[in-house]
C-alpha positions as CSV (number, residue, x, y, z in Angstrom):
1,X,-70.7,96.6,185.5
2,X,-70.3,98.8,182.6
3,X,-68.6,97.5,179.7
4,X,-65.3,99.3,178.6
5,X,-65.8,98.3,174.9
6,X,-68.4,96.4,173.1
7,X,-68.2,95.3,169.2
8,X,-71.0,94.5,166.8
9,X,-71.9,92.6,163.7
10,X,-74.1,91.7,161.8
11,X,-74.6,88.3,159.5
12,X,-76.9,88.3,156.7
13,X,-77.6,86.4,153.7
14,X,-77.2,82.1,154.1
15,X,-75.1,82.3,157.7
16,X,-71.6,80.4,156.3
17,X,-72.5,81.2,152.7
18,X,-73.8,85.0,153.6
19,X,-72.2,88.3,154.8
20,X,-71.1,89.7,157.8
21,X,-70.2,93.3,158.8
22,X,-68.9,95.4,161.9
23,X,-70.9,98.9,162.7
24,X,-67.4,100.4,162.7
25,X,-67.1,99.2,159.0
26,X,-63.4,97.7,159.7
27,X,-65.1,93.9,158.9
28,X,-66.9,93.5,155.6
29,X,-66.6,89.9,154.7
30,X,-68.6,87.6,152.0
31,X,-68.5,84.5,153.9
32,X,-68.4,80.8,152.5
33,X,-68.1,76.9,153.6
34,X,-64.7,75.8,154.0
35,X,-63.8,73.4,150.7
36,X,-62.8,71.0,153.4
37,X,-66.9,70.7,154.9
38,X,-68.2,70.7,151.4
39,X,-68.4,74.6,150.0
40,X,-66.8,76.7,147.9
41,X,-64.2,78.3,150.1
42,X,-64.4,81.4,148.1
43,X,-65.0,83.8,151.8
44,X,-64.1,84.1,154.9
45,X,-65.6,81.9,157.6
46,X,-66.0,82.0,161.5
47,X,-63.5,79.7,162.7
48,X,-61.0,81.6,160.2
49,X,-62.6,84.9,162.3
50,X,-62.1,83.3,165.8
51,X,-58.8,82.3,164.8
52,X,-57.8,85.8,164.5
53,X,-59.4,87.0,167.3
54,X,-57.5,84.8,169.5
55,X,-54.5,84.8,168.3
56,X,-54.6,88.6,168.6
57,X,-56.3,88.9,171.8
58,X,-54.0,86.2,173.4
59,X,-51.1,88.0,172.3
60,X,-52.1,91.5,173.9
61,X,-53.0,89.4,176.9
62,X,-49.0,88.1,177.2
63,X,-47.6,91.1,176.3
64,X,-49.3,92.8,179.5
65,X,-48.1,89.9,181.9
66,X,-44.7,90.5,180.8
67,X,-45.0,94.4,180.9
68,X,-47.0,93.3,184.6
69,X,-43.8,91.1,185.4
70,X,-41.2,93.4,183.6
71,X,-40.0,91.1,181.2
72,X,-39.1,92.4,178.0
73,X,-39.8,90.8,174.9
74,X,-39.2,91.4,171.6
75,X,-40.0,88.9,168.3
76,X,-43.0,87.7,170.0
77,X,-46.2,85.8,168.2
78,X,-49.1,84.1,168.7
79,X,-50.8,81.8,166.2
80,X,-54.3,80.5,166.4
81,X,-55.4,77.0,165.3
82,X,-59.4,76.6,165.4
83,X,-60.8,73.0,165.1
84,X,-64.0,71.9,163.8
85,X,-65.3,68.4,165.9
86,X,-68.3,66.6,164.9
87,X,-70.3,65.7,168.5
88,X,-71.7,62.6,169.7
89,X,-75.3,64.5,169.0
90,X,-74.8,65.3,165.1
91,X,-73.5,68.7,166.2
92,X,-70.5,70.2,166.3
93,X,-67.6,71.6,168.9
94,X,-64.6,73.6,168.6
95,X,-61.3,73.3,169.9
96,X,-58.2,75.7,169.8
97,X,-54.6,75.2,170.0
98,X,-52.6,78.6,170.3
99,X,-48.9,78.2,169.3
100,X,-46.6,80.9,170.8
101,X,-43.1,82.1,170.2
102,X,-41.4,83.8,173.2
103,X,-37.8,84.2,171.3
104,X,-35.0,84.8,174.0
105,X,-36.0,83.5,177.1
106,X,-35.9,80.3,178.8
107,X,-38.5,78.0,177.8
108,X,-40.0,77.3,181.1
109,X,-40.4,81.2,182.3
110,X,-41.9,81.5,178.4
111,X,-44.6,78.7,179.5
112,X,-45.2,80.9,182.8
113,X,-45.6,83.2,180.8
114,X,-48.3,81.7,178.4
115,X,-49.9,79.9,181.1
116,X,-50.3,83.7,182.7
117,X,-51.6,85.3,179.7
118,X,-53.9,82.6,179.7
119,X,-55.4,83.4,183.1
120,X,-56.3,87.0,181.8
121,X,-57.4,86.8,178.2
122,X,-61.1,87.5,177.4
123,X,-61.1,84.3,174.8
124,X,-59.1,81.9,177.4
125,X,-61.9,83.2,179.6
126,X,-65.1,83.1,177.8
127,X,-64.0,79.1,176.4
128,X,-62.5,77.9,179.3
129,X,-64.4,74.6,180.9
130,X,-66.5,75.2,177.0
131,X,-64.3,73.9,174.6
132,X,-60.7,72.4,174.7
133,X,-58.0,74.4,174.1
134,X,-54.1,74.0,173.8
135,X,-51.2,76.0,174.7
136,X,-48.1,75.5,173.2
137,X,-44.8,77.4,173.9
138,X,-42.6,76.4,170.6
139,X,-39.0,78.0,169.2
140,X,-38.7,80.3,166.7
């Protein structure tokens, strides 16, 4: 099957103390350690990358189910929590929880509507049975 988009980057430099950058140019980043696992913090890092990418892919992804259901919504967000775990083999895992705000409609068709969006975002599909992740419907 032929893609309908693909992205690219780059990392050079020390990984999480390096540089990354997009052929398209629109990411450019010097990239650090979070202060909180022992660096300077002074960059961007992946999980703070992921975060965004989620957050914005899952929110396309629940805006169409509601278009696909004909719901309108209006106020919308999706915010993008990404975890870093130690494992049980020195490693480390990821988990997400994804906090979104559906003003205006009953909370129980906004959790539909979540758990929909869900079922067709390329992130919930690529990390699901991978990593945990969380879904959260809260109020504005």
């Amino acid at each position: 099957m032929d893609p309908l988009y693909t992205a690219e980057a780059l990392s050079t430099g020390a990984g999480r103390n390096g540089h990354v950058r997009t052929t398209s140019g629109t990411v450019n980043l010097d990239l650090a350690i979070p202060k909180e696992m022992g660096g300077s913090g002074n960059g961007a890092n992946p999980e703070e990358l992921f975060a965004a990418g989620y957050a914005a892919c899952f929110h396309s992804a629940l805006q169409m189910v509601a278009r696909t259901q004909k719901v309108a919504l209006s106020d919308t967000s999706v915010g993008a929590r990404v975890h870093v775990l130690p494992n049980e083999q020195g490693g480390f895992i990821l988990a997400v929880t994804l906090e979104v705000v559906i003003p205006e409609i009953p909370r129980e068709q906004a959790q539909a509507l979540a758990d929909d969006a869900h079922q067709v975002c390329p992130y919930s599909n690529a990390t699901r049975g991978n990593i945990e992740v969380t879904i959260t419907v809260v109020d504005d």
